[in-house]
C-alpha positions in Angstrom: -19.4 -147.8 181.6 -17.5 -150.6 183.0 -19.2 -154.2 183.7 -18.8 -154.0 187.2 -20.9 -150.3 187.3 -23.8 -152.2 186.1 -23.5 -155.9 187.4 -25.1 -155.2 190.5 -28.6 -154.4 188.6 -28.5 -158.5 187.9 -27.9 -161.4 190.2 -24.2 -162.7 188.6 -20.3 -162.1 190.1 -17.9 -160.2 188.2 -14.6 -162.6 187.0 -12.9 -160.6 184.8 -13.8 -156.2 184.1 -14.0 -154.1 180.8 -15.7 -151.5 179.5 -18.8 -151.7 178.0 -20.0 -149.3 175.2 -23.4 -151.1 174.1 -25.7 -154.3 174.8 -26.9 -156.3 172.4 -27.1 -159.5 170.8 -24.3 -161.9 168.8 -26.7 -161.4 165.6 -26.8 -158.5 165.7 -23.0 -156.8 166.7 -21.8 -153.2 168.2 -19.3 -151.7 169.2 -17.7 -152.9 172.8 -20.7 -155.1 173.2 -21.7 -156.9 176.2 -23.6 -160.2 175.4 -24.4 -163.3 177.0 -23.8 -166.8 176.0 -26.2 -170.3 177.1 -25.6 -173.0 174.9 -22.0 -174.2 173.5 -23.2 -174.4 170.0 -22.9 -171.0 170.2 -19.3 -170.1 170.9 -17.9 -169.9 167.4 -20.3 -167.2 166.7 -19.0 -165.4 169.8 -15.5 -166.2 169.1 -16.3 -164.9 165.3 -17.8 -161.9 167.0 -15.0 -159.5 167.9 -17.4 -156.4 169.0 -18.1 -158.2 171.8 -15.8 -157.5 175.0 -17.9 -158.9 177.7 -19.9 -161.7 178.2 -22.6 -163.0 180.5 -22.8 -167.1 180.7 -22.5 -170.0 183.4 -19.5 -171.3 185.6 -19.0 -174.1 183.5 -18.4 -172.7 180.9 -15.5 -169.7 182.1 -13.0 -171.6 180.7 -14.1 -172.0 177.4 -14.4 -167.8 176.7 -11.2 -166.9 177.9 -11.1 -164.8 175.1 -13.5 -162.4 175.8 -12.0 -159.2 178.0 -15.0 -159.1 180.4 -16.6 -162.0 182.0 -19.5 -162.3 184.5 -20.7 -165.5 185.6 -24.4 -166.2 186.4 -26.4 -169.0 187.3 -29.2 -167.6 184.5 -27.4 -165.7 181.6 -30.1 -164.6 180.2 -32.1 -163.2 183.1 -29.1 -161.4 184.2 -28.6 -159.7 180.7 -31.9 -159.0 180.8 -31.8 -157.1 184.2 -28.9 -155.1 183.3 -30.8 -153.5 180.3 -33.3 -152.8 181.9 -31.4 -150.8 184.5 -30.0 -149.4 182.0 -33.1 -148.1 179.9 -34.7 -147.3 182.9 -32.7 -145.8 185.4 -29.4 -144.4 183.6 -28.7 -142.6 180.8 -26.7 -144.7 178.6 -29.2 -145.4 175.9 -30.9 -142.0 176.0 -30.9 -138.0 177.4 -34.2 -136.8 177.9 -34.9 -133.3 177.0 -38.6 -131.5 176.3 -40.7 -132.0 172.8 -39.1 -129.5 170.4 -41.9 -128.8 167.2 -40.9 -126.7 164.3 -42.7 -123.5 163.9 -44.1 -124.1 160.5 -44.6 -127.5 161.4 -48.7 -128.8 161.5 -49.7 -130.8 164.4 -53.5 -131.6 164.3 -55.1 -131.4 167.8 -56.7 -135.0 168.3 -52.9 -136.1 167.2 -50.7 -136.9 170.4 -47.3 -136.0 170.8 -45.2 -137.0 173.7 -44.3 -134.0 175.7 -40.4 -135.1 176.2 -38.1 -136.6 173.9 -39.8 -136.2 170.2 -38.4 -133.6 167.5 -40.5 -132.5 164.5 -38.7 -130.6 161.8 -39.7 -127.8 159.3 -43.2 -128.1 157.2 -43.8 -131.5 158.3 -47.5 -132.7 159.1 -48.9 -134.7 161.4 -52.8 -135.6 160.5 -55.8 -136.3 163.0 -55.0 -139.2 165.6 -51.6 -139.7 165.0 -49.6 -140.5 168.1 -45.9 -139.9 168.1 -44.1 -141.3 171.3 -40.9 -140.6 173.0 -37.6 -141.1 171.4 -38.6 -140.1 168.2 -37.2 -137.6 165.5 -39.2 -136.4 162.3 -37.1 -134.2 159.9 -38.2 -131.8 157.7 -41.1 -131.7 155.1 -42.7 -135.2 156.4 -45.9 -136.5 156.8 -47.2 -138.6 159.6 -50.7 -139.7 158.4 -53.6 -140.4 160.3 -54.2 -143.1 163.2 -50.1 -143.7 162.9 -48.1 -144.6 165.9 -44.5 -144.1 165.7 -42.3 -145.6 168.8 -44.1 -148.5 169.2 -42.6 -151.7 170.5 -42.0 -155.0 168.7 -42.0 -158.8 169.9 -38.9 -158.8 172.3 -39.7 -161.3 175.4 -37.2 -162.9 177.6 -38.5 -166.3 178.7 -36.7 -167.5 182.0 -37.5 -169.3 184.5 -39.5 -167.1 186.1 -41.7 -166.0 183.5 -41.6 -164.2 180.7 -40.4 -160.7 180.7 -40.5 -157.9 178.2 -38.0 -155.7 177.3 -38.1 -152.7 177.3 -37.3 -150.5 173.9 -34.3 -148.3 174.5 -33.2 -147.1 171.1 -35.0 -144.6 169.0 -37.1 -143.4 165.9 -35.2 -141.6 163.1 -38.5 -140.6 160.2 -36.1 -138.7 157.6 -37.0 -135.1 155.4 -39.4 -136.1 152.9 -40.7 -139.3 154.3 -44.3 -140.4 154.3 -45.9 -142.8 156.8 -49.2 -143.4 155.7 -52.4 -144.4 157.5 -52.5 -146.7 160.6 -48.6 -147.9 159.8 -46.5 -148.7 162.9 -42.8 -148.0 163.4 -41.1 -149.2 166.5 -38.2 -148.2 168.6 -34.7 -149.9 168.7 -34.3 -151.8 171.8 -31.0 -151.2 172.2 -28.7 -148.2 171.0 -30.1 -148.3 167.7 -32.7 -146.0 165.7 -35.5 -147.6 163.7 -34.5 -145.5 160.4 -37.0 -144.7 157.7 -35.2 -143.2 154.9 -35.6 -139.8 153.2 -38.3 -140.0 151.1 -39.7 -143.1 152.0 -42.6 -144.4 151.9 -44.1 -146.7 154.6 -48.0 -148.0 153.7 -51.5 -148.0 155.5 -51.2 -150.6 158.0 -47.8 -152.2 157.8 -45.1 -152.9 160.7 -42.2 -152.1 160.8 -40.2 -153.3 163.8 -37.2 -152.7 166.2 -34.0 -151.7 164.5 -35.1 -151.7 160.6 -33.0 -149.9 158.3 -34.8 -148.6 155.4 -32.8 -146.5 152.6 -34.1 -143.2 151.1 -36.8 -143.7 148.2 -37.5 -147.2 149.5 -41.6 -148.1 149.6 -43.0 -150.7 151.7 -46.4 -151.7 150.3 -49.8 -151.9 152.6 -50.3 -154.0 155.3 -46.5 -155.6 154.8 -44.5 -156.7 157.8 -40.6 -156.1 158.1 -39.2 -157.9 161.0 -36.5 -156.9 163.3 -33.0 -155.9 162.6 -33.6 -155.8 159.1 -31.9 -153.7 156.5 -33.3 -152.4 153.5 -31.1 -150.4 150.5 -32.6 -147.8 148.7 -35.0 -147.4 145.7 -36.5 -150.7 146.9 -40.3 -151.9 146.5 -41.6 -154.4 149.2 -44.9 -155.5 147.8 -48.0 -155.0 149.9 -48.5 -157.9 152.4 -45.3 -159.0 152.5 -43.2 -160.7 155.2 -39.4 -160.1 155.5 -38.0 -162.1 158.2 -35.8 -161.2 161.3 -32.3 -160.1 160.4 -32.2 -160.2 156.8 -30.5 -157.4 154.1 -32.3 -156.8 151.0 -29.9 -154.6 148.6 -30.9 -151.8 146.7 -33.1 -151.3 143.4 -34.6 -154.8 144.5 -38.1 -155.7 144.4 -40.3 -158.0 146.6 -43.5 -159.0 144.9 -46.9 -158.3 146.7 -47.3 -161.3 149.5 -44.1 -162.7 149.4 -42.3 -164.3 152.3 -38.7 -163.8 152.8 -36.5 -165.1 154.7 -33.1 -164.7 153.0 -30.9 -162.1 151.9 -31.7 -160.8 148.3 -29.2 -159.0 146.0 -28.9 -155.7 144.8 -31.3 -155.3 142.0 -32.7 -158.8 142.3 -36.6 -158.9 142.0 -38.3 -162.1 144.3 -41.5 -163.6 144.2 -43.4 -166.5 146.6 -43.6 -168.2 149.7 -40.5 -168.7 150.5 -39.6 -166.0 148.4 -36.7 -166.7 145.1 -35.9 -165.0 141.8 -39.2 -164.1 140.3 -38.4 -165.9 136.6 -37.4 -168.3 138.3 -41.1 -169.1 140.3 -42.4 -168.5 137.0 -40.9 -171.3 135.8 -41.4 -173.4 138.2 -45.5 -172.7 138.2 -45.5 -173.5 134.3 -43.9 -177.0 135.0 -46.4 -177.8 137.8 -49.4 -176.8 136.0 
């Protein structure tokens, strides 16, 4: 779509046109992106950014993103990118086609389980156990099982504050539970917001009563332990183990083969093969050392 199909859903004037191919935000970049921009401290990162073609941002400062194709002015940035996505998600198709519930014939549903009637597929031999409630926009592949009292495509924390209020967006983007993956009891897995699926990998393992937010890559054989919490926009390799009770912060890649001690807290990328411990989490031998000095 172009920028000035969907301007008119927020209150800003069109300067400059281009196409638009997704929405997001500069932390997180796709392809022919429209953003929007608030604070100066921010335009390296948009001028480092090269998927994004359009921005959003105020009069005063038009001159200093002359290199972006597309450019809409607007007296609140935010609010206005806001407005468009939810015009978007709610009354166009350019995040999603509807089309009815398709479940597998060998598929097992259990009765008290809820499943949205439009816009969920189940695959072949996969179970979903008593109370279980799968909601729109979400795929399950083959030979999976969806525990009891599990919700997948759920939402995550993602508020616009303005000056109005606070306003919550809505979740655009998807579910993608892969063949062979187990999501045991009580867990939660939330939509993308924006084009993106939440991905559980195939067979992955995702424990009683953990999160696992908005846009979270997780690779095939990966387990995240009981009750942990994996943040937005994460991404998580393969044949990892994230301990139960663990945090993993907002945006951060954790490589594959690593290992995240039960109750850690991290908050930074970790290597490929790398095992962390603690609170803030670092290289386990290396906490170990640092608790035998201190005792």
């Amino acid at each position: 779509m172009l920028l000035s199909e969907v301007y008119r859903s927020g209150n800003c004037s069109i300067v400059r046109d281009a196409r638009v191919e997704s929405v997001g935000f500069l932390s997180d970049p796709q392809p022919s992106m429209l953003v929007f921009l608030e604070s100066r401290r921010f335009l390296s990162t948009l001028r480092r950014t090269k998927e994004a073609t359009c921005v959003i941002t105020y009069r005063e400062y038009a001159g200093e993103v002359d290199f972006i194709e597309g450019l809409a002015i607007s007296d609140e940035p935010r609010l206005t990118f806001h407005q468009i996505h939810e015009y978007l998600a709610l009354q166009t198709s350019f995040y999603w086609a509807d089309f009815y519930t398709e479940i597998d014939p060998t598929a097992s549903v259990h009765p008290t389980a809820c499943v949205a009637a439009r816009n969920v597929r189940i695959g072949p031999r996969t179970r979903v156990e008593a109370n279980a409630t799968i909601l729109e926009r979400c795929t399950v592949g083959a030979d999976a099982v969806i525990h009891s009292g599990v919700v997948l495509g759920s939402v995550g924390f993602q508020t616009t504050r303005c000056n109005s209020g606070m306003k919550e967006m809505t979740h655009a983007g998807s579910v993608e539970i892969r063949d062979g993956a187990q999501i045991l009891a009580n867990a939660v897995v939330a939509r993308g917001v924006f084009l993106q699926s939440t991905v559980i990998g195939c067979d992955a393992r995702i424990g009683a009563c953990a999160f696992v937010s908005h846009n979270v890559q997780i690779g095939a054989r990966t387990f995240v332990g009981h009750g942990a919490v994996v943040n937005g926009n994460v991404k998580i390799g393969e044949d990892v183990w994230i301990g139960p009770s663990s945090s993993v912060a907002n945006g951060v890649s954790i490589g594959d083969r690593a290992e995240v001690t039960l109750g850690s807290v991290v908050i930074g990328n970790i290597e490929p093969g790398t095992r962390v411990a603690g609170n803030f989490a670092i290289e386990h031998r290396l906490l170990l050392k640092h608790v035998a000095r201190i005792r």
